[in-house]
N, C-alpha and C positions, 0 to 999 in steps of 0.2 A: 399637375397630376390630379385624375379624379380618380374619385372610386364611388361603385356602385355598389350596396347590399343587394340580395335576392335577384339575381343577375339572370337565375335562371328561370324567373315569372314571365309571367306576359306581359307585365310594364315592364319590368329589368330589360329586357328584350327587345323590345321595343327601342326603347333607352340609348341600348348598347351600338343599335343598328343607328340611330341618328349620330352619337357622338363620335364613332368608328371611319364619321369620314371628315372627321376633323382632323389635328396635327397632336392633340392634346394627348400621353399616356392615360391609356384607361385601365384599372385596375377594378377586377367583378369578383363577387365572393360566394361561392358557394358552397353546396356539402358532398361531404364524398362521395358519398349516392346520389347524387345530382344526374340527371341524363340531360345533358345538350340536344337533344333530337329537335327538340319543338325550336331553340334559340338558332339552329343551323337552318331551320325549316322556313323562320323568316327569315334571314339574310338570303336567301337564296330566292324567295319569292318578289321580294322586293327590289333586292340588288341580283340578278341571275348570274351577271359577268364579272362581278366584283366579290363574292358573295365568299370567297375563301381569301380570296389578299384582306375583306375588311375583318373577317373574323378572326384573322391570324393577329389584330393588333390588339384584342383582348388578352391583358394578363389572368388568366382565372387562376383565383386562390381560394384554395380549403380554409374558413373560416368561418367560426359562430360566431354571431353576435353576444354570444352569453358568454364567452370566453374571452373576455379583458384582457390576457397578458397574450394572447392572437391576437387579438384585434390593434393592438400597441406595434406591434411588427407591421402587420400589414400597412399601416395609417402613416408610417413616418413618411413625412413630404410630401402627404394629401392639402389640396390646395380646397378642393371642392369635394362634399361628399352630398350625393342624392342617395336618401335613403328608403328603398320599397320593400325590402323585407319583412314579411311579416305572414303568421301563423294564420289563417280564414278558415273557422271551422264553426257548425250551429251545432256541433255532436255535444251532450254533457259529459261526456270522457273526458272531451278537449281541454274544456275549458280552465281549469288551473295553470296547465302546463300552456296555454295559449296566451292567457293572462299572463302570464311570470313571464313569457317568452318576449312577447311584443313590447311590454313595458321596461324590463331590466334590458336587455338588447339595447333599445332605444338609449337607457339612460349610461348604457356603456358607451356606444356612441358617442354621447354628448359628452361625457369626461374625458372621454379620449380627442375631443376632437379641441375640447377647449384646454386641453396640455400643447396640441401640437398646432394650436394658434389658427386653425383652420378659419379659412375667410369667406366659404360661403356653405351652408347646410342646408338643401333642400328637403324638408320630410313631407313623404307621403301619405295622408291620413286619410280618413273617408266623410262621407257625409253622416256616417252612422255615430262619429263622437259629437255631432249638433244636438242640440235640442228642437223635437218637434213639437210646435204648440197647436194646439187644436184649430184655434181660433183665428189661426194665420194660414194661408193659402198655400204660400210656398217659402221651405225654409232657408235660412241666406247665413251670413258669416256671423250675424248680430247674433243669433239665435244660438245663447250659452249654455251648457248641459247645467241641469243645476242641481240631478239626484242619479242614482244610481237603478233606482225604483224602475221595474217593469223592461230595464236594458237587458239584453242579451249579452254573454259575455265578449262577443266578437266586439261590439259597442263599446264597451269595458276597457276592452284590452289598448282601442284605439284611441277613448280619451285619456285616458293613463298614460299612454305615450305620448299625445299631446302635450300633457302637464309637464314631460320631462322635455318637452325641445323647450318649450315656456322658461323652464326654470337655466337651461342653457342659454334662452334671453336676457335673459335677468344677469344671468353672470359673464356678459359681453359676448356671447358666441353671436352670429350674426346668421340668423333663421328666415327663414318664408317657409309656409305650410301651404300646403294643397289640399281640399279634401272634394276629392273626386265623387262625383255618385256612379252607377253602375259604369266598369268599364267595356266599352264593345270593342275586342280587338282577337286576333288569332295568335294562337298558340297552344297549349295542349289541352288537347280537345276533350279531355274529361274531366277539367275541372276549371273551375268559375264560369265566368260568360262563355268563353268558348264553348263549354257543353250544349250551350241554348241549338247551337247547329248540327252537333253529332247527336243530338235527342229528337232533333227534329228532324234528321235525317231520315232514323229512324219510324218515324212515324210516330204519334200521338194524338189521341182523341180527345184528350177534354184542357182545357184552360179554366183560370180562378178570375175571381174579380180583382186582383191587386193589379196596381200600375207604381211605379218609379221613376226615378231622372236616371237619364242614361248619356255616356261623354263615348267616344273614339276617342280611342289608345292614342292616335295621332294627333289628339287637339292637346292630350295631357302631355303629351310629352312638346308639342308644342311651347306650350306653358311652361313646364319645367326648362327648357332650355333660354326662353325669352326674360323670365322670371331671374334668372341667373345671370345673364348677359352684363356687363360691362353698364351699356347701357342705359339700363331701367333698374339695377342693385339697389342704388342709393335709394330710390323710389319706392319700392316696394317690401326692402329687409324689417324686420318684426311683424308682417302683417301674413295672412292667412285668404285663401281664394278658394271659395266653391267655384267646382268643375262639372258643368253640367250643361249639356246642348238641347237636349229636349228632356220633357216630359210626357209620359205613355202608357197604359194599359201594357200586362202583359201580351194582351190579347192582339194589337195592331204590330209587335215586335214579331211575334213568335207566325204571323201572318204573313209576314216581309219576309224574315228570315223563311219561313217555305215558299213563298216564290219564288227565291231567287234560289232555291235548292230542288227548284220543279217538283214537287213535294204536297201533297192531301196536306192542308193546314185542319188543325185543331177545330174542331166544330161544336162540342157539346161546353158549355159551362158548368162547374163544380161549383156553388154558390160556399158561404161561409160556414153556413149550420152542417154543407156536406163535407165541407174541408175537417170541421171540427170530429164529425164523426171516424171519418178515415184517420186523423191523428187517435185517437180511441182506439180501434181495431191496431192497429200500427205500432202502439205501445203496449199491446195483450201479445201478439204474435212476437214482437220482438223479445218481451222477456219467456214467454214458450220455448221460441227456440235460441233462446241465448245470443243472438243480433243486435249490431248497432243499429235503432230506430232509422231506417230511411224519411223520418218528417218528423222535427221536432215544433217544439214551439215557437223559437224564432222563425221557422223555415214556413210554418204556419201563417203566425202575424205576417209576414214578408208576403204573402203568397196572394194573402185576402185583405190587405190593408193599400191604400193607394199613398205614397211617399212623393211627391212633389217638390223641387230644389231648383234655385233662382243663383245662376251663376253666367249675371249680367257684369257685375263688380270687374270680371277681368276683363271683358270685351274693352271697359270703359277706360282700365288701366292700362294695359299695356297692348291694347288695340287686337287682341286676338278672334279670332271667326271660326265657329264652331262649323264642323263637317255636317252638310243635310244628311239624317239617318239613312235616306235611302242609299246615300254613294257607301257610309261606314259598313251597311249590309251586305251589299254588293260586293266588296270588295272581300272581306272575309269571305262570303259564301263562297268566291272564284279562288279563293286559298284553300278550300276546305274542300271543291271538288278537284282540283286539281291536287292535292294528295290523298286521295281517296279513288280516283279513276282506276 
């Protein structure tokens, strides 16, 4: 028996569509206000003729991760839990309630999983719980947080949660981490990566100097499935794997992705000093009209800083081959116009 948190992200989904055509019960946990729209919207793109016999084998259950004596019911006679739920927010609203979310969740998890003797835990983390050093090109697994200094809470919330699958190592649970850099895959199209295609649908004029590492949804889950496998287990449990295919300028992504959306790409540059100004003007307006800031400072630094990530480590491990960004593009975009024709 598996079970999946956040079932209804764009990794969970992902996820559910790979494992769904296995033999294994899958058990996905969501919240009551959860809409399936977008998790129905892949199965059907990917599977067209399959795409309600494989959804029907998802058990979906109402569950928080911050709710311990739920999460105990759910969990008895999970064999394997992939865990990708988790809170992504740059707003300072957020961030307490993101923090406490992502890290107790987690460390519910891990208590629970190591009462019910669970034999394998994949946790999803990001490249943002790494440490970036100036003075290194591109950052890899080596590369240890080692302060909390200048991190944005989303950063926070995800080393935090790392420390608790860590400490479910320590106390026999039997882990593998992932820490993905940006994911490019479809799903609901207003928030995370997905937005990059419904924004630029729309049209947009100007781009920033930032670049990052960007993975296809289908390499990570790749990975999480291979990672887990019978296998390669023995091989790879306690250790951690940057996910990461290329490295890129916003500016060559956001290029691609309007190509392949027949789409005016972005022409004008916003340099850093302009960036800096528009967060300025940004944070006068929003407290004028009493609005959550559309640009904080994370979303800032993110926007005009280039982030670089080296996630050679799994190719070498468990032989895995990352997706050319042009086909990961591609393919979303033909998802994106075909629910939207």
């Amino acid at each position: 028996m598996i079970l999946i948190t956040g079932g209804t992200g764009m990794l969970g989904a992902h996820l559910l569509l790979s494992l769904s055509k296995g033999d294994d019960r899958i058990i996905a946990t969501k919240r009551k206000s959860s809409d399936l729209t977008s998790v129905k919207n892949i199965f059907n793109f990917f599977e067209p003729k399959e795409a309600e016999t494989l959804f029907k084998k998802i058990e979906w259950v109402d569950a928080d991760i911050n709710n311990p004596s739920r999460l105990r019911e759910v969990m008895k006679g999970v064999v394997i839990v992939y865990h990708t739920a988790a809170i992504v927010s740059f707003s300072k609203k957020d961030e307490k309630e993101m923090i406490l979310n992502n890290r107790e969740g987690t460390a519910n998890l891990i208590d629970i999983a190591i009462e019910n003797k669970v034999k394998k835990f994949c946790h999803v983390s990001s490249v943002a719980a790494l440490e970036k050093i100036s003075d290194k090109k591109f950052t890899d697994e080596e590369n240890y947080w080692k302060s909390d200094k200048d991190k944005n809470a989303y950063a926070i919330s995800k080393y935090q949660s790392e420390m608790e699958v860590w400490r479910g190592h320590e106390m026999g649970l039997p882990i593998v981490i992932i820490n993905p850099s940006v994911i490019l895959g479809s799903g609901n199209w207003q928030k995370g990566s997905p937005r990059f295609f419904s924004t630029i649908a729309k049209r947009i004029y100007f781009y920033t100097e930032g670049g990052t590492g960007f993975v296809d949804v289908k390499d990570c889950i790749e990975a999480m499935v291979q990672l887990t496998s019978d296998k390669n287990w023995n091989e790879v449990k306690g250790q951690k794997f940057v996910l990461n295919g290329y490295n890129l300028p916003y500016k060559a992504i956001f290029d691609n992705i309007a190509k392949e959306l027949h789409v005016v790409a972005p022409k004008w540059k916003i340099t850093t000093s302009g960036m800096k100004l528009a967060y300025w003007i940004e944070a006068v307006l929003s407290r004028l009209c009493r609005r959550t800031p559309k640009l904080t400072k994370a979303t800032l630094k993110s926007a005009c800083n280039r982030s670089y990530y080296n996630g050679n480590r799994i190719e070498t491990k468990i032989g895995l081959q990352y997706t050319p960004i042009e086909q990961t593009i591609h393919r979303i975009a033909k998802q994106y116009i075909q629910e939207h024709s």
